[in-house]
N, C-alpha and C positions, 0 to 999 in steps of 0.2 A: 421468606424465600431467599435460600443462597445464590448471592452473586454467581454469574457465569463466569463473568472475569475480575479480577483484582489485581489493580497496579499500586504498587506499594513505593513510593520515594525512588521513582525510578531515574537514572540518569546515564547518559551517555558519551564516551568522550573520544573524539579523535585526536590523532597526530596528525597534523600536515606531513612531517617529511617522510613518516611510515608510506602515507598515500603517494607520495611522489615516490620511492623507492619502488613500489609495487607498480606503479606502471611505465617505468623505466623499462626502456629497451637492451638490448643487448651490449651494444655499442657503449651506450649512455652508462652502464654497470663497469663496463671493461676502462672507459676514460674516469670513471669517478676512484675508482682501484689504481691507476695509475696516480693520481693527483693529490692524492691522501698523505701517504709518505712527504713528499714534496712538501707541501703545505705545513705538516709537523715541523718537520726539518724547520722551515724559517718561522716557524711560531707564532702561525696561524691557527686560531680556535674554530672549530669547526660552525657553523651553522646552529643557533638554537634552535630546539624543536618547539613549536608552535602547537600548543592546546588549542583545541576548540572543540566545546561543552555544546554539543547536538539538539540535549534534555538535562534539564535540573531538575531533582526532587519533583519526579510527576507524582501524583497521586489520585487515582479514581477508584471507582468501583462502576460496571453495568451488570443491568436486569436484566432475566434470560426476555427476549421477546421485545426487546427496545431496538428501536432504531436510532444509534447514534453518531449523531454530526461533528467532524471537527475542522472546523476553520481557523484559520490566519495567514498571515502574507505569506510567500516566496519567502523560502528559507529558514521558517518558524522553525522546524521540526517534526511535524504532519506526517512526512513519506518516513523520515527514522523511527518515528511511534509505530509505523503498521507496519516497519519491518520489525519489528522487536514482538510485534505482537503474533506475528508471521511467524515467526522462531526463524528468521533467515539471520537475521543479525541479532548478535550476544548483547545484552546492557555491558554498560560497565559497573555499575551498581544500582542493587534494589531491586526485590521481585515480582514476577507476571504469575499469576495463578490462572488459567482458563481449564471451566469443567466442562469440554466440550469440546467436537473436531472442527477445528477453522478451516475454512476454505479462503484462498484469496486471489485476488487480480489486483493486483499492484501497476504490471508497465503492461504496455501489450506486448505478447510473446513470451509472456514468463512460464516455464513450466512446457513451451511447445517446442518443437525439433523443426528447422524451414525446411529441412530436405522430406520430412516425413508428411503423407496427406492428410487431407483435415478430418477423416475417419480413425487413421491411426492418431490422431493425439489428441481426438476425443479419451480413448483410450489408454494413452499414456498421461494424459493430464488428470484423467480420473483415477489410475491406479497413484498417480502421486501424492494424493490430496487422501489416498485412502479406503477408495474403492474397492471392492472386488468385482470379478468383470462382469459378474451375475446381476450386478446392483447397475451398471453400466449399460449393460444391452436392452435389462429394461425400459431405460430412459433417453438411450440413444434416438430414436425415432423423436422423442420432445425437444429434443436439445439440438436436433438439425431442425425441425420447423421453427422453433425459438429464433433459429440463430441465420436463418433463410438464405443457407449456402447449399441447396441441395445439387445445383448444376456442379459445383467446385469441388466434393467434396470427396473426390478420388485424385484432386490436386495437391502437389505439394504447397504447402500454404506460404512459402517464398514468395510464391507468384501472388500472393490474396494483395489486395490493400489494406491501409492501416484499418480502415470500417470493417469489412470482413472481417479481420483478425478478432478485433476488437467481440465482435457479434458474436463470433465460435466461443471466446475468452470466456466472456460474461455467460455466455448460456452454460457451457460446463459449469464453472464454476458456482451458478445459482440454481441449479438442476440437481447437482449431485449429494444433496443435503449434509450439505456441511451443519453445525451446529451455530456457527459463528461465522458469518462472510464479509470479507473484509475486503473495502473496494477506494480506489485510489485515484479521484478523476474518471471514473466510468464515464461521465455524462460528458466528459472533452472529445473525444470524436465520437462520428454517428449523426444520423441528422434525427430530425423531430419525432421522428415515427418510432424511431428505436430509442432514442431517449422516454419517451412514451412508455412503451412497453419496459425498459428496464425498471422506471417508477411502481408501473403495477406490479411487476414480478417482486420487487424489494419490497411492497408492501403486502405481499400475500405472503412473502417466507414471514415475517413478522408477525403474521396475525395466525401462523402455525407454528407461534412462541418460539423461532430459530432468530438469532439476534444478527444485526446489521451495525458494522459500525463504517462511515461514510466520510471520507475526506474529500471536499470538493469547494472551488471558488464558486460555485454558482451559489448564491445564498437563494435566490429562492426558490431552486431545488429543494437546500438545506431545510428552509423553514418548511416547505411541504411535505416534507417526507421525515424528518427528524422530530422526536421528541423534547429532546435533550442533546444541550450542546457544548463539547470544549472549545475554548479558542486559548490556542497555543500563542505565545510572542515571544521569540526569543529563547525557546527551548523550556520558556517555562510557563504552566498553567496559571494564565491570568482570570478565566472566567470559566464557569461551569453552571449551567442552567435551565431552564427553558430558551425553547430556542427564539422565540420572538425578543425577549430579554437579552439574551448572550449576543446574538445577532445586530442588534440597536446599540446597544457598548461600542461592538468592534466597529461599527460604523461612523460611532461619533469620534471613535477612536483616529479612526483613518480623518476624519475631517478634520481634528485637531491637529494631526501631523502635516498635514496637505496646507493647513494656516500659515504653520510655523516655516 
């Protein structure tokens, strides 16, 4: 059976001062313009730009119908894997092949408008991801009990809290059969009842061979629900495996570090 998805040597690379430039203010643009000249003049070099390598030479392959886990610390690389996989951000080298329409939930709010209500961006979060509205309205009824906003749900979702958002998020996003759902910390807000229910739902797109792949600190979430696991360090794949294996690495990993 061929791969759903294939990453091939993938890598990623930012500029620091690219990032600082881009969120520079107006002000901040107009004094750096003035200060440049100046600066030449008395033969001053400007600032080096600073690399920083996101992902090195990743490389995997997933089964269509697998649920895969990826762990590692704060600032591995995790959330730039599942935007690249997302198609929201470019590699800088090396290719993603996916035979299949990914759906995803990444931060809460992605994909939704706070002035529009949570009936309209069922709507608009479904036509983004692919939908048509025919495919939409059939499921719209599942996707508000899933997601148990039915008093709100002529509300702008400004007003929801982070849980609500959260609830709407995940049920669009795992209702509207995506082929590939790609989820980033789902299990961080929400309390037990809805973590509950997101476990079952991920485990039933799975066993209707639609593929999951799951980035989250809670390992054992991870191990319950994951087949198969990467653990990212540092941008790059140190382990790939079963997940009670990969799991037990990164663990003794951490206790090694926590030693030293």
């Amino acid at each position: 059976m061929r791969p759903i998805i294939e990453v091939r040597n993938l890598s990623k690379r930012y500029c620091f001062d690219n990032r600082v430039l881009a969120n520079r203010n107006l002000r901040e643009v107009f004094v750096k313009a003035l200060k440049s000249p100046v600066e030449r003049f008395y033969g001053r070099k400007p600032a080096p730009e600073t690399e920083f390598w996101a992902l090195r030479n990743i490389s995997f392959e997933v089964e269509p119908g697998q649920v895969l886990g990826i762990i590692g610390r704060n600032g591995a690389g995790k959330s730039t894997l599942l935007k690249i996989l997302s198609r929201i951000v470019k590699p800088t080298t090396g290719e993603v092949d996916m035979y299949g329409r990914p759906g995803s939930l990444l931060e809460i709010g992605t994909g939704f408008h706070p002035d529009l209500t949570g009936r309209e961006n069922v709507f608009l979060n479904g036509t983004i991801i692919g939908m048509k509205q025919g495919e939409i309205k059939n499921k719209f009824d599942e996707i508000v009990a899933f997601a148990g906003v039915e008093q709100f749900l002529d509300v702008p979702i400004k007003y929801y809290s982070s849980g609500m958002y959260l609830r709407l998020a995940f049920a669009v996003a795992a209702h509207l059969k995506p082929d590939i759902l790609i989820l980033d910390e789902v299990m961080a807000v929400g309390d037990a009842e809805f973590q509950k229910k997101c476990q079952a739902k991920m485990k039933e797109i799975s066993g209707e061979g639609r593929t999951v792949i799951f980035v989250s600190h809670d390992l054992m979430s991870v191990m319950k629900l994951c087949g198969r696991v990467l653990l990212i360090e540092a941008g790059q794949l140190l382990d790939v495996g079963e997940a009670e294996g990969v799991i037990s690495n990164y663990l003794q990993n951490l206790s090694g570090a926590a030693a030293n």
